[in-house]
PDB file of N, CA, C and O in Angstrom:
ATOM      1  N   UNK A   1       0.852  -1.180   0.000  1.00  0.00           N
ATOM      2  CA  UNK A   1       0.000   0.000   0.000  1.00  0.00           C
ATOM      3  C   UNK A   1       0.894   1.239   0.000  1.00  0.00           C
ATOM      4  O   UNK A   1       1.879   1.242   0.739  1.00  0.00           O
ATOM      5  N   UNK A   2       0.634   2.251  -0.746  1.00  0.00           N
ATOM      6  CA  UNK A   2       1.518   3.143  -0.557  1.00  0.00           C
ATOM      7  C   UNK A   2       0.535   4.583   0.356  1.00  0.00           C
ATOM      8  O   UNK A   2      -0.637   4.876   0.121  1.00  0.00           O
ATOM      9  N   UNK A   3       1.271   5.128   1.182  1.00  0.00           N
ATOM     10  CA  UNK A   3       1.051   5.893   1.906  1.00  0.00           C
ATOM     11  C   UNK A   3       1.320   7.194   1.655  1.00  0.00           C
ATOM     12  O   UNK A   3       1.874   7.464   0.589  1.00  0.00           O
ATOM     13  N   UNK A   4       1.067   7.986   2.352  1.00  0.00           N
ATOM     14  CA  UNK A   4       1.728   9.828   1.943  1.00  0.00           C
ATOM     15  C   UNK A   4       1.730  10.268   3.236  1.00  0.00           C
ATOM     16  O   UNK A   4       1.254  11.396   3.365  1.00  0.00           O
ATOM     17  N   UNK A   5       2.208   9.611   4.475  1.00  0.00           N
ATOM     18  CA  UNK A   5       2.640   9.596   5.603  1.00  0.00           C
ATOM     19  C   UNK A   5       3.722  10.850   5.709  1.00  0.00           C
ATOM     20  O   UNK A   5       3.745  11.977   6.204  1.00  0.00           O
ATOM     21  N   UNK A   6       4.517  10.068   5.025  1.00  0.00           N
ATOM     22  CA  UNK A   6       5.734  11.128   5.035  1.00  0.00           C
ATOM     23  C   UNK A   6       5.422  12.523   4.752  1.00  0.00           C
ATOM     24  O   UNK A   6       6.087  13.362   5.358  1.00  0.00           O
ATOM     25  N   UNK A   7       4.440  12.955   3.858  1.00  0.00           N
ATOM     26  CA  UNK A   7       4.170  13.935   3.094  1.00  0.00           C
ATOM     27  C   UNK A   7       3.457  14.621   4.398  1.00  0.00           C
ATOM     28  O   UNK A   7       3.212  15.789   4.096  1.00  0.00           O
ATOM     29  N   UNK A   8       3.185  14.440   5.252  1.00  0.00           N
ATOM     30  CA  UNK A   8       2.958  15.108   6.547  1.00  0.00           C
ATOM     31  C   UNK A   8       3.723  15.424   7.130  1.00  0.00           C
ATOM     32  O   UNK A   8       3.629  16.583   7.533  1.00  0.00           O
ATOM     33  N   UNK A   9       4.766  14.740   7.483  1.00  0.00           N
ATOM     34  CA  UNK A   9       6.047  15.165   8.276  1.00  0.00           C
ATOM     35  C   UNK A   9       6.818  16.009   7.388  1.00  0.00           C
ATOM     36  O   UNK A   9       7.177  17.127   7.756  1.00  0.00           O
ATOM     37  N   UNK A  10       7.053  15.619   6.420  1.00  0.00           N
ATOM     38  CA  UNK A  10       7.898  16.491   5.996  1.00  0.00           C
ATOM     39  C   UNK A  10       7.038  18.506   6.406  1.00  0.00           C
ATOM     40  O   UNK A  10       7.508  19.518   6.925  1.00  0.00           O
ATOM     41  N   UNK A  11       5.910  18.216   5.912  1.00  0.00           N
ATOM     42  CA  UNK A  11       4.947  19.417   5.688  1.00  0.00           C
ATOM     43  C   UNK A  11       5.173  20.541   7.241  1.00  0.00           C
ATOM     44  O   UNK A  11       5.275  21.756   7.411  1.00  0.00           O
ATOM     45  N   UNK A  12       5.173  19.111   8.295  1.00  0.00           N
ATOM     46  CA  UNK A  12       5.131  20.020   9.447  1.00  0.00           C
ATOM     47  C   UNK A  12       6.678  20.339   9.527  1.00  0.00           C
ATOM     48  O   UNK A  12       6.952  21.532   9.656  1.00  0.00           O
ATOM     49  N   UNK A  13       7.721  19.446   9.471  1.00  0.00           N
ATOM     50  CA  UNK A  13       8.980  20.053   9.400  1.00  0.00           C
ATOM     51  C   UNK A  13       9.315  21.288   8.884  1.00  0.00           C
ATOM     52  O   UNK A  13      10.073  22.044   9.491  1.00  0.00           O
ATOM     53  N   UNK A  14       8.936  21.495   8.070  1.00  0.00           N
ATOM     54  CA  UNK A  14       9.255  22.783   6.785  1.00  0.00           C
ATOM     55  C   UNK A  14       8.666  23.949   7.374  1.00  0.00           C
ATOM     56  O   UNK A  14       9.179  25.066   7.436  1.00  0.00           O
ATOM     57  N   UNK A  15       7.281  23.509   7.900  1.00  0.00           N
ATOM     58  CA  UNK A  15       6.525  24.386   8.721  1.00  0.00           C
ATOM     59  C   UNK A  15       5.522  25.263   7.422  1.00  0.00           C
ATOM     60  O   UNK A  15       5.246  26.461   7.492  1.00  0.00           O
ATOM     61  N   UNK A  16       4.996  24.120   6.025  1.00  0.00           N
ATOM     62  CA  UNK A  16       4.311  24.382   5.670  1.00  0.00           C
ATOM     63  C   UNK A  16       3.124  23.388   5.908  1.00  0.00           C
ATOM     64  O   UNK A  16       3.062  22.175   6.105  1.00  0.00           O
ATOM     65  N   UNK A  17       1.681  24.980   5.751  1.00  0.00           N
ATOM     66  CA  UNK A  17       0.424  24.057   6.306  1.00  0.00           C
ATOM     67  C   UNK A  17      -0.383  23.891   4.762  1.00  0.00           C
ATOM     68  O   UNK A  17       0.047  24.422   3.738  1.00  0.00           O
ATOM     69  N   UNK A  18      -1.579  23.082   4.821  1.00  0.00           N
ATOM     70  CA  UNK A  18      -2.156  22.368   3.944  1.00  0.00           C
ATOM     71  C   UNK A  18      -3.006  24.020   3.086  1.00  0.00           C
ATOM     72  O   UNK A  18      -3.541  24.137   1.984  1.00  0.00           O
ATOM     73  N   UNK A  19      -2.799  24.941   4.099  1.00  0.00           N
ATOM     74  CA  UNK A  19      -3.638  26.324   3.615  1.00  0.00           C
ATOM     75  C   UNK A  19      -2.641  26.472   2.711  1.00  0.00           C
ATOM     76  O   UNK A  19      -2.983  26.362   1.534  1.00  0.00           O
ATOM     77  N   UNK A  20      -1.498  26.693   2.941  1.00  0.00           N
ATOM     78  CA  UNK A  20       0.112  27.637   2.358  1.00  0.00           C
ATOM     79  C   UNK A  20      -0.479  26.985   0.885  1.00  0.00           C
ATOM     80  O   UNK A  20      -0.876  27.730  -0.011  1.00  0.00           O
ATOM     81  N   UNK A  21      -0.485  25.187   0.733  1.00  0.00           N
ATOM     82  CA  UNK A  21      -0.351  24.869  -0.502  1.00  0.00           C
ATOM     83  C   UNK A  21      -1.152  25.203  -1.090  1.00  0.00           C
ATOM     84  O   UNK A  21      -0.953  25.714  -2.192  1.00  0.00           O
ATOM     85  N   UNK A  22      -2.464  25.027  -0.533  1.00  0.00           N
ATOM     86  CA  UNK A  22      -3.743  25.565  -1.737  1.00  0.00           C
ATOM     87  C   UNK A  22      -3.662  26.884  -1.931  1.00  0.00           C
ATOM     88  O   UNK A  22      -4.106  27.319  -2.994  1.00  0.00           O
ATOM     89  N   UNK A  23      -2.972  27.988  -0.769  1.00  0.00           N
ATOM     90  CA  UNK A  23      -3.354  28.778  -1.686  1.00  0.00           C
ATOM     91  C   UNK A  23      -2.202  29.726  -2.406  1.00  0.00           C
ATOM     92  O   UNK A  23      -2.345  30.582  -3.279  1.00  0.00           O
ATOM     93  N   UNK A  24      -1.078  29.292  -1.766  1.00  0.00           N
ATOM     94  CA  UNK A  24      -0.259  29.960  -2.272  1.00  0.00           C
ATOM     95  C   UNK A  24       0.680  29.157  -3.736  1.00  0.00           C
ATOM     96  O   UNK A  24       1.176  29.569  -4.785  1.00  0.00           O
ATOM     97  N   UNK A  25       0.541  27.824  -3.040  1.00  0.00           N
ATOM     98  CA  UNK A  25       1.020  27.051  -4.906  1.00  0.00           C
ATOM     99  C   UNK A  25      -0.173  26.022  -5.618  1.00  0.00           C
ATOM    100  O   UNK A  25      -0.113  24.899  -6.119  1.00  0.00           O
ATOM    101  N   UNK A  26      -1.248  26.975  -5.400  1.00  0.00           N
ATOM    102  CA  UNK A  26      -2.354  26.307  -5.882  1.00  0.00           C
ATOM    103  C   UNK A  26      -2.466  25.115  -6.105  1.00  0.00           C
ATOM    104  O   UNK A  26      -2.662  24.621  -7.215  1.00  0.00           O
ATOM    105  N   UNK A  27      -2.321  24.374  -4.795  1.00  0.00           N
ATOM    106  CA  UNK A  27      -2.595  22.841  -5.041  1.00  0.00           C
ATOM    107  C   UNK A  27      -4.078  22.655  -4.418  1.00  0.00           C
ATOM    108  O   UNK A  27      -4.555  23.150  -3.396  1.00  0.00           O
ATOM    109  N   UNK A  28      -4.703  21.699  -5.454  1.00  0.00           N
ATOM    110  CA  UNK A  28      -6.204  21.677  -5.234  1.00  0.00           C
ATOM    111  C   UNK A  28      -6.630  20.699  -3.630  1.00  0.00           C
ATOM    112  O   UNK A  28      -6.142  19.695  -3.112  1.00  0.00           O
ATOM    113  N   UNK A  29      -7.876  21.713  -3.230  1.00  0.00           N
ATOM    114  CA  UNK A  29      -8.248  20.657  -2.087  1.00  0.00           C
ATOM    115  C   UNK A  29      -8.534  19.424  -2.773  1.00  0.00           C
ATOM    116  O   UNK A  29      -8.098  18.622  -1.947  1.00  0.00           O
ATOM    117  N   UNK A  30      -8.991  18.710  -3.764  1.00  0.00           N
ATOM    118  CA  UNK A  30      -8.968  17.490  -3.819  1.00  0.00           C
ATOM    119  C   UNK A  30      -7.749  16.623  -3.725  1.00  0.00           C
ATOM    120  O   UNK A  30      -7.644  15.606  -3.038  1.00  0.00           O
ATOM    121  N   UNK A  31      -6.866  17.141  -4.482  1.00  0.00           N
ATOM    122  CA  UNK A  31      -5.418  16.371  -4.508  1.00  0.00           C
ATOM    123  C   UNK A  31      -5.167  16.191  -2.920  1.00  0.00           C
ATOM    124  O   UNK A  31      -4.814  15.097  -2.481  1.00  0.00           O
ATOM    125  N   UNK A  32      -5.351  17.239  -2.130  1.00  0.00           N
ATOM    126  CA  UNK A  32      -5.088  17.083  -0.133  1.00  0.00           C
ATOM    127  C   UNK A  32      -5.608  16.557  -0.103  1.00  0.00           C
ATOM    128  O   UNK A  32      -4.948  15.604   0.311  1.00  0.00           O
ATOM    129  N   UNK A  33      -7.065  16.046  -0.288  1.00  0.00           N
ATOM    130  CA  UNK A  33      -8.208  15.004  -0.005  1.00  0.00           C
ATOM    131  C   UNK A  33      -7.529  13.801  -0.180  1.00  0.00           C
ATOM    132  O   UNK A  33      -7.089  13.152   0.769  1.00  0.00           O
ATOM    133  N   UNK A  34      -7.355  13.263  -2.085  1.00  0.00           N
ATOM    134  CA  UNK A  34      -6.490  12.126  -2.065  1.00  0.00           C
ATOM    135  C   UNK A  34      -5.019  11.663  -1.358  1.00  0.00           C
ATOM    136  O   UNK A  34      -4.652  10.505  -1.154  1.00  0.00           O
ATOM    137  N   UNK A  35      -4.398  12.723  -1.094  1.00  0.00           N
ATOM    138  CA  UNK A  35      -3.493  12.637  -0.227  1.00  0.00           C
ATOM    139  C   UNK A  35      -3.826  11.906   0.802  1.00  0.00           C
ATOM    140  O   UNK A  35      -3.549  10.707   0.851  1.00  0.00           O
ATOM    141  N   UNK A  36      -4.582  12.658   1.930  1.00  0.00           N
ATOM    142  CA  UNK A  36      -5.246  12.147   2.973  1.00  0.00           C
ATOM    143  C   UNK A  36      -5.475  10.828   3.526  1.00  0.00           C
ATOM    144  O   UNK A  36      -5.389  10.171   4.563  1.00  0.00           O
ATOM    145  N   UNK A  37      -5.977  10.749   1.700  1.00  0.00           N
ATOM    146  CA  UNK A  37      -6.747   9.037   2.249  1.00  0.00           C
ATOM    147  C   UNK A  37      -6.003   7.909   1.188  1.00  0.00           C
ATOM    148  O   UNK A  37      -6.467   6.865   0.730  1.00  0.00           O
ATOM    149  N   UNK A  38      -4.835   8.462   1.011  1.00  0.00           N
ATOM    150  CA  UNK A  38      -3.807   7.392   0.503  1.00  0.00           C
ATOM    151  C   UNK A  38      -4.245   7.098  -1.041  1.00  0.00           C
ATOM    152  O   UNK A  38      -4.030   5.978  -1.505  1.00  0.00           O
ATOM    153  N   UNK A  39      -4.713   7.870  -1.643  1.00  0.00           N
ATOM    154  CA  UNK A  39      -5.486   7.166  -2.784  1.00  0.00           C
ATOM    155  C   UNK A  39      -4.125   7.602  -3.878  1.00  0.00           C
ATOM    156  O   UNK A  39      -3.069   8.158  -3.573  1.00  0.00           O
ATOM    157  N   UNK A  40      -4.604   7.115  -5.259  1.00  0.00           N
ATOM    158  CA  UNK A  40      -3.763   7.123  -6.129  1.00  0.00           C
ATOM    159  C   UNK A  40      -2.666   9.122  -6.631  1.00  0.00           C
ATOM    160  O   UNK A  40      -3.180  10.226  -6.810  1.00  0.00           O
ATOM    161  N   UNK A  41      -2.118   8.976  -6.649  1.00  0.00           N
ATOM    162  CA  UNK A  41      -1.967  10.362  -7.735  1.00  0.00           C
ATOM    163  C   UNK A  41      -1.061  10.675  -8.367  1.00  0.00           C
ATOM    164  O   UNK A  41      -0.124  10.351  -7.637  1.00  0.00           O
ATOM    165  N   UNK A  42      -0.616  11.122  -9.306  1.00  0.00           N
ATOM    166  CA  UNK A  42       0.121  11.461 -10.383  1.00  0.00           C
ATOM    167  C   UNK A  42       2.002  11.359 -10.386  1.00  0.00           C
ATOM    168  O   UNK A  42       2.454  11.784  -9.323  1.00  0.00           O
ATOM    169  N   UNK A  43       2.909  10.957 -11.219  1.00  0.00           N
ATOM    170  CA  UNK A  43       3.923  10.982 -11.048  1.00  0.00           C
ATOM    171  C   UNK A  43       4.608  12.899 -10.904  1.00  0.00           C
ATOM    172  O   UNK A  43       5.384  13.459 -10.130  1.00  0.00           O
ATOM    173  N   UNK A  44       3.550  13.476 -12.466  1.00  0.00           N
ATOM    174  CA  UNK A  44       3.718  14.375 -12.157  1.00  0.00           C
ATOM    175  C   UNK A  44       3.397  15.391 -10.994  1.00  0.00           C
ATOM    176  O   UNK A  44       4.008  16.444 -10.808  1.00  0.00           O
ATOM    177  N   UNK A  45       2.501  14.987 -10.350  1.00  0.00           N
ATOM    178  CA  UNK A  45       2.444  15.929  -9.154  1.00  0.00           C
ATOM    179  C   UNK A  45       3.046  15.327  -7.862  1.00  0.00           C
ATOM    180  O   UNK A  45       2.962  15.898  -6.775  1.00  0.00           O
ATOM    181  N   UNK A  46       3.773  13.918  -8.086  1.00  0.00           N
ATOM    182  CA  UNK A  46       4.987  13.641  -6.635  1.00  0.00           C
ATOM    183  C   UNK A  46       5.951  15.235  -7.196  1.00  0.00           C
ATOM    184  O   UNK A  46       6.211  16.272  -6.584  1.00  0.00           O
ATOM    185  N   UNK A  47       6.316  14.700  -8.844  1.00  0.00           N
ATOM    186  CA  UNK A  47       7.374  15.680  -8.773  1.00  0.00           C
ATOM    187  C   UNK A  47       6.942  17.373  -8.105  1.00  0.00           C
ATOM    188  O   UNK A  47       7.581  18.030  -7.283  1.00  0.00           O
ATOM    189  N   UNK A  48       5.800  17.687  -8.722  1.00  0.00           N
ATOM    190  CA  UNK A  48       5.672  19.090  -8.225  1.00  0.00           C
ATOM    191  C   UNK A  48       5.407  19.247  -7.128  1.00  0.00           C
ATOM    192  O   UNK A  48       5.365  20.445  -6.848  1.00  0.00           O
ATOM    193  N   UNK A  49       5.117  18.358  -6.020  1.00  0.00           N
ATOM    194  CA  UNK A  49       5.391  18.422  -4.408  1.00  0.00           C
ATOM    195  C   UNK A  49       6.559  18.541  -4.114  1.00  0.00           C
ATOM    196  O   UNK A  49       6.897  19.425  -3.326  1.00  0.00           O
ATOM    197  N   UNK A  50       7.727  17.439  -4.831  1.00  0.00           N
ATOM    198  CA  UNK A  50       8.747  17.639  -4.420  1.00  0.00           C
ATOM    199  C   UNK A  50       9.738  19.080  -4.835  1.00  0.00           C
ATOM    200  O   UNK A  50      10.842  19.305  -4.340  1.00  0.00           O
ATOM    201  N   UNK A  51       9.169  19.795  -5.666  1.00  0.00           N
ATOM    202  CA  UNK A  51       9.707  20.979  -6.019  1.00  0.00           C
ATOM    203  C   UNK A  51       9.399  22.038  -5.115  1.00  0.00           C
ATOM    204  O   UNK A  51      10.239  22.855  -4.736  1.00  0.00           O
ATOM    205  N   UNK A  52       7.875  22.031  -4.671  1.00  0.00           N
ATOM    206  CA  UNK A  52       7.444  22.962  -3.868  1.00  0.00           C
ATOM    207  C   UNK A  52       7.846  22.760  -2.526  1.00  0.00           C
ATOM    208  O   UNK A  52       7.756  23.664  -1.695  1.00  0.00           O
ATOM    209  N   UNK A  53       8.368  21.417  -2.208  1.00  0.00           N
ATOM    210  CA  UNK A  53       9.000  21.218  -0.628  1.00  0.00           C
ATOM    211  C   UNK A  53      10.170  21.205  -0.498  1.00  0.00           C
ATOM    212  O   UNK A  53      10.750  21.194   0.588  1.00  0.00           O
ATOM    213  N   UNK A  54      10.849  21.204  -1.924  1.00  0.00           N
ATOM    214  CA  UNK A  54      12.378  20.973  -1.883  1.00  0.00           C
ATOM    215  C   UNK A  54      12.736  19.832  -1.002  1.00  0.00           C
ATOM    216  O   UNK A  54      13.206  19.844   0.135  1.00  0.00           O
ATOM    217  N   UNK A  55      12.375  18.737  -1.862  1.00  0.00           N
ATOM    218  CA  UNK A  55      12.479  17.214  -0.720  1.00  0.00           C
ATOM    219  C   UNK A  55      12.397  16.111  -1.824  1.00  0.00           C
ATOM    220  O   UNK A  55      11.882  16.059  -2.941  1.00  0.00           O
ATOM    221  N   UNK A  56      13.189  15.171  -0.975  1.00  0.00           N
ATOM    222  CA  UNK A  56      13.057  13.905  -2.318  1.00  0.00           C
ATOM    223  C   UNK A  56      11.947  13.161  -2.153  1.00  0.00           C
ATOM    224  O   UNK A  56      11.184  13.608  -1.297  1.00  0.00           O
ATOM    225  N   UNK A  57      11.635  12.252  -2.648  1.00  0.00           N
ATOM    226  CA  UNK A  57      10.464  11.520  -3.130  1.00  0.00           C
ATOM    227  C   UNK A  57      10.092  10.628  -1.879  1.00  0.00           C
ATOM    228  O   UNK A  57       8.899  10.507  -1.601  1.00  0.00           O
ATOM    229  N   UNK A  58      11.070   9.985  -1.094  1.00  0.00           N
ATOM    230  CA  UNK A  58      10.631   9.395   0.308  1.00  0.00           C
ATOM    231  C   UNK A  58      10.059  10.385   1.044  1.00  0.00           C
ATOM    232  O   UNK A  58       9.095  10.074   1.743  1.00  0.00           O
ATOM    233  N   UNK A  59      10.440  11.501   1.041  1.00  0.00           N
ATOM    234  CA  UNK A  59       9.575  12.656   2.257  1.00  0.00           C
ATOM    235  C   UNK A  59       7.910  12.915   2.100  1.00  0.00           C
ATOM    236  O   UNK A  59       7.065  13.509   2.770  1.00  0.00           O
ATOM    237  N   UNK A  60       7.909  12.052   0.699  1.00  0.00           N
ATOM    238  CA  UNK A  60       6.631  12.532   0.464  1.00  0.00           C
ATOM    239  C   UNK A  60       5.641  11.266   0.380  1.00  0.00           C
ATOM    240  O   UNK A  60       4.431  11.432   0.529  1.00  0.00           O
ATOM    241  N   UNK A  61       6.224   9.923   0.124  1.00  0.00           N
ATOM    242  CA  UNK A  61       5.615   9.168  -0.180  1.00  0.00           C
ATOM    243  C   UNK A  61       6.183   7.526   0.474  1.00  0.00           C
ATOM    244  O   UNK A  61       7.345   7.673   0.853  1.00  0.00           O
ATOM    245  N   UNK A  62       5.795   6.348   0.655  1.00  0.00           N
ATOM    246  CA  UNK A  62       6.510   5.157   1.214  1.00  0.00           C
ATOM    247  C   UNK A  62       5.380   4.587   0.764  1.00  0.00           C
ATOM    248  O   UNK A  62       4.262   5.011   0.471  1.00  0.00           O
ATOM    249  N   UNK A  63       6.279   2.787   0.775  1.00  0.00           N
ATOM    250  CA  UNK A  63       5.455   1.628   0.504  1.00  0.00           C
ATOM    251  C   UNK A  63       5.219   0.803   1.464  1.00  0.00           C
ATOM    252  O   UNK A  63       6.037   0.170   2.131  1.00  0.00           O
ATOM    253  N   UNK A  64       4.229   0.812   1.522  1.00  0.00           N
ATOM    254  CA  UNK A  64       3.927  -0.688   2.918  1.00  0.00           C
ATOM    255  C   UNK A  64       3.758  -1.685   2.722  1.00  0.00           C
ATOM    256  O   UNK A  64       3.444  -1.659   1.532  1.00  0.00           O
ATOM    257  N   UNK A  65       3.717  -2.906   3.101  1.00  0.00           N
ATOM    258  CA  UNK A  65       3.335  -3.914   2.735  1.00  0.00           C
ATOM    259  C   UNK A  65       1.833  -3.710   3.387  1.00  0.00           C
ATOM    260  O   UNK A  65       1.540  -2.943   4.304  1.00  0.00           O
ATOM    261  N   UNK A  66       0.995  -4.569   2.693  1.00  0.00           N
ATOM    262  CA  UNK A  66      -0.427  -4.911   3.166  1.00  0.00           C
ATOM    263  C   UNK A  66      -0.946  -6.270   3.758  1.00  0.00           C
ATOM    264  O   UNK A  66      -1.420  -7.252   3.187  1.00  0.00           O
ATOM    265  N   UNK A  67      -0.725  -6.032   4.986  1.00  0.00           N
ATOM    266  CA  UNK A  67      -1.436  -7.061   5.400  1.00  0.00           C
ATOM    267  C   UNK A  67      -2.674  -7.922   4.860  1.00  0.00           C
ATOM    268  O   UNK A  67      -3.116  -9.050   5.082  1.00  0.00           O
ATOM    269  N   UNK A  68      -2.927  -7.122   4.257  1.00  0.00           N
ATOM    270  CA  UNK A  68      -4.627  -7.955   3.732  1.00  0.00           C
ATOM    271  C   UNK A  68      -4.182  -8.943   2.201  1.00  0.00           C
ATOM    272  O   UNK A  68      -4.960  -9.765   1.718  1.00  0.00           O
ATOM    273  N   UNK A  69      -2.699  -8.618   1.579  1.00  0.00           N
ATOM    274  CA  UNK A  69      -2.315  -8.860   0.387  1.00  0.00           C
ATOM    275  C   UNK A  69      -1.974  -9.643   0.144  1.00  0.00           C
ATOM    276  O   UNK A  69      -1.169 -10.053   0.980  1.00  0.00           O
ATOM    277  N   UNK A  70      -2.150 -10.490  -0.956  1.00  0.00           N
ATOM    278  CA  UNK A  70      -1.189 -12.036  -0.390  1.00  0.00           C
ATOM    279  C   UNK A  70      -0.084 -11.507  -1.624  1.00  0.00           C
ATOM    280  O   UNK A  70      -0.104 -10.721  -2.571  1.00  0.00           O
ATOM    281  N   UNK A  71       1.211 -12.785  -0.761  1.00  0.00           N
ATOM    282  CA  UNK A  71       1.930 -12.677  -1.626  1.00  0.00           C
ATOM    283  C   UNK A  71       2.155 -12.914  -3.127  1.00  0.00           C
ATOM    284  O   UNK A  71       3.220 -12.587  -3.651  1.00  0.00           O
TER     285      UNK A  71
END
């Protein structure tokens, strides 16, 4: 399962909030929504998180294994 765990920590580290992004690098409340709830989203917009956080791609994103998954 992939998560966007990180993409919180990093957010509070930096000491940017979920307002800063929507409104200052216009990232849509839905994309925070899918964020939120782990759902799918774009290669291109890992990259443009990672531009706007100045952070590599683990700060924003990790893989879990799923318990529910078989091997």
């Amino acid at each position: 399962m992939i998560t966007y765990k990180p993409f919180y920590e990093t957010l509070k580290k930096k000491g940017i909030s979920t307002y800063k992004l929507i409104n200052k690098y216009n990232i849509s409340k839905s994309l925070i929504d899918r964020l939120k709830h782990n759902k799918p989203i774009t290669t291109v917009t890992l990259n443009d998180l990672c531009m706007i956080l100045n952070c590599r791609i683990e700060e924003v994103i990790e893989y879990v294994k799923d318990e529910k998954s078989q091997d």
